[in-house]
N, C-alpha and C positions, 0 to 999 in steps of 0.2 A: 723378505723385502716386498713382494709381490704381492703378499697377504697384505703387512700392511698398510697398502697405498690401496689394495681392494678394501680394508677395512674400514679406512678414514675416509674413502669416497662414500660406501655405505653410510657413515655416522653424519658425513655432510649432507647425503641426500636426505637422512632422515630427519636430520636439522632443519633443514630448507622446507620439507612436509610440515615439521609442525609449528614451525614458523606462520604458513599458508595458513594452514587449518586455524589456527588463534586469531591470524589477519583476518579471516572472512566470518569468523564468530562476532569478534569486536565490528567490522563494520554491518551486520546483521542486527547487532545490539539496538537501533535506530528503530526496525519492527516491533513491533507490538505483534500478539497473537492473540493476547486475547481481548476479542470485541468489547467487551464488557466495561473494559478497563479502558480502553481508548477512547471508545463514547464519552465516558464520565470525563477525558481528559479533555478530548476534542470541544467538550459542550464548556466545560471550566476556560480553558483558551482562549475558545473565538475561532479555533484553528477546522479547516476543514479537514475530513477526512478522506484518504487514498486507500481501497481494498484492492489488493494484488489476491486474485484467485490464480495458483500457481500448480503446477504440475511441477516442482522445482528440482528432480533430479532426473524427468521421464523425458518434457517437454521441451522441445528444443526451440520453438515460439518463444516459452517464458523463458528459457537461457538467454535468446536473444536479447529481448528486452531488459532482462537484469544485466549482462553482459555492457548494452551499447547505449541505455538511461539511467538504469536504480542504482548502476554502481560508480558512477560517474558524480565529478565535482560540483558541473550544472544545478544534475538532481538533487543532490547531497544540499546545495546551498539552499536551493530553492524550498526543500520540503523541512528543511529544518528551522526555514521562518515561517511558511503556512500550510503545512501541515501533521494531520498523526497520520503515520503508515500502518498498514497493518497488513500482512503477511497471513494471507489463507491460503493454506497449503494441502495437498494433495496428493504426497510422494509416493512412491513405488516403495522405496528403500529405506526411506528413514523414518524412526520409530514417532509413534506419535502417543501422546495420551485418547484411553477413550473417552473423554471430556472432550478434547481438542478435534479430534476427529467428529465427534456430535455437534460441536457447534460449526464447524465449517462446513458440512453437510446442510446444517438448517441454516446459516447464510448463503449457499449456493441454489439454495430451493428459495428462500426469500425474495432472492435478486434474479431469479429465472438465471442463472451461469450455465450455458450447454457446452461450453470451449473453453481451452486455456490457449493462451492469458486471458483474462478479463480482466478488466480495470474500472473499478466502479468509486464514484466521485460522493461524498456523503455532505452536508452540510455540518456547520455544530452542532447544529439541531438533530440529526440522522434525515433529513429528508434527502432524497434523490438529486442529483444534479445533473450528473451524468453518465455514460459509461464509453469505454473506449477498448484497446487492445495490445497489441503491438502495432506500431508506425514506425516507416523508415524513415530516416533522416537524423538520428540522433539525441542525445541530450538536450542540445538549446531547443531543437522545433519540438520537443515533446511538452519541454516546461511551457514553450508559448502557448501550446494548442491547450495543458490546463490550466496555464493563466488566463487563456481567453474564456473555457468553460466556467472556472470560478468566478473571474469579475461579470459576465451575461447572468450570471446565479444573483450576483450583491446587488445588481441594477435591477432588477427584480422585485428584490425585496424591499426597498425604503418602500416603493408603492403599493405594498401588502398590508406594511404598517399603518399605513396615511388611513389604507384602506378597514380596517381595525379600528380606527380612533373615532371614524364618521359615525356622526349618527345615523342609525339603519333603518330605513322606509317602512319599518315593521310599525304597525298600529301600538300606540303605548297603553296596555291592560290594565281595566280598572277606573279608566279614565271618563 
């Protein structure tokens, strides 16, 4: 009788395990890994890009952060109208392709990355916007502070356009 109430508590914690482990796959699903692929999506969209450079089973910075904004309804809401995520990882422990590990290498040297987290802000286009880290305060102040760095990015840009359309002070050749 002892066995099997040790055995069904075994079979429920192991229930409960891979329960977890499918719950954190399916809400990981959301990342993209690879750049290549994201670009192509983020520039199709309109949609900015978000790079999480992560140490994600070392760092306890990037725990936090995933932990108390990425894994949250705020973040969840927010980056699934304006943004592609994208998960550049780092791990100690878990496997990686040598594909995957080569290109998260050349985008850590790309974007100067010395620390984890970094969080780096890409336009559609891949141009720079900004970059950031862990911040205290939670979900909602994370999404404002990139809502604030993506709309100073849009304001920005009309007047690049404008500036594109003028005609340019340049002598016209030939003439």
């Amino acid at each position: 009788m002892k066995e099997d109430r040790m055995r069904r508590s075994m079979l429920a914690g192991l229930a409960i395990m891979i329960t977890v482990a499918f719950g954190v796959k399916a809400e990981a699903a959301d990342w993209e890994t690879d750049f290549a692929k994201a670009s192509t999506n983020a520039s199709k969209s309109g949609l900015y890009m978000l790079l999480d450079f992560s140490g994600s089973d070392w760092c306890g910075w990037c725990m936090k952060l995933d932990g108390e904004v990425f894994s949250k309804g705020d973040f969840k809401k927010f980056a699934k109208q304006s943004l592609v995520c994208i998960l550049v990882d780092f791990p100690h422990q878990k496997n990686q392709s040598k594909k995957l590990k080569e290109q998260n290498a050349e985008l850590a040297k790309e974007y100067g990355v010395r620390g984890y987290p970094t969080v780096i802000i890409l336009s559609p286009e891949g141009a720079l916007v900004g970059r950031t880290g862990y911040q205290e305060g939670g979900a909602k102040k994370y999404v404002e502070y990139l809502k604030k760095m993506i709309d100073e990015h849009k304001q920005k840009q009309p007047q690049k356009e404008v500036e594109k359309q003028l005609p340019s002070n340049k002598p016209d050749v030939g003439n």
